[in-house]
N, C-alpha and C positions, 0 to 999 in steps of 0.2 A: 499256822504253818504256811509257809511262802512256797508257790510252785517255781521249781528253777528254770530256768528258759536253756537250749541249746546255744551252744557257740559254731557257728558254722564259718570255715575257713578256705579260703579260694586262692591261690597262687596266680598272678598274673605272668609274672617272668621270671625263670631261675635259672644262670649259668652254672653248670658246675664241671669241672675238669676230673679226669681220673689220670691213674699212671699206670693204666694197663689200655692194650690197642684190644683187648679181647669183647668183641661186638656181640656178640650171644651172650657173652655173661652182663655185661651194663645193658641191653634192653630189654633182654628176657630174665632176671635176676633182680635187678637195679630199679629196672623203668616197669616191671611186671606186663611188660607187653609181647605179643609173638609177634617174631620176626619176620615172618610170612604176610602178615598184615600190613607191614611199611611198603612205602614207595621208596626204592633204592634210586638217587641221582649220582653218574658218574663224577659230579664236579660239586664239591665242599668248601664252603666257606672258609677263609686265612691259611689256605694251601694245603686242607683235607685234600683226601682223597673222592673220599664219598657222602653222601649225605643219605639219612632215612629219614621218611617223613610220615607221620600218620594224623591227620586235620591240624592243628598247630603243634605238635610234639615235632620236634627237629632235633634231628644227633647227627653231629658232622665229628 
């Protein structure tokens, strides 16, 4: 009998777009993070509005 080793998987970078501006559902739903946790910037990268940021997690 052969022991199976684990697969362990790490995302370095992922863009993804949505087609709803609804903020609370894509980070608290989507990205499973609370929104109270992010650093809110009033100025967003490619003419956002705003940007959240929590250590490299970024949602503009």
């Amino acid at each position: 009998m052969t022991k199976k080793q684990e697969l362990t998987t790490m995302i370095d970078y992922l863009h993804m777009s949505f087609k709803t501006h609804d903020l609370d559902l894509i980070i608290e739903k989507v990205l499973h993070i609370k929104k109270k946790y992010m650093l809110e910037k009033e100025t967003g990268r490619s003419g956002n509005v705003d940007t959240f940021e929590l250590d490299m997690i970024k949602y503009t």
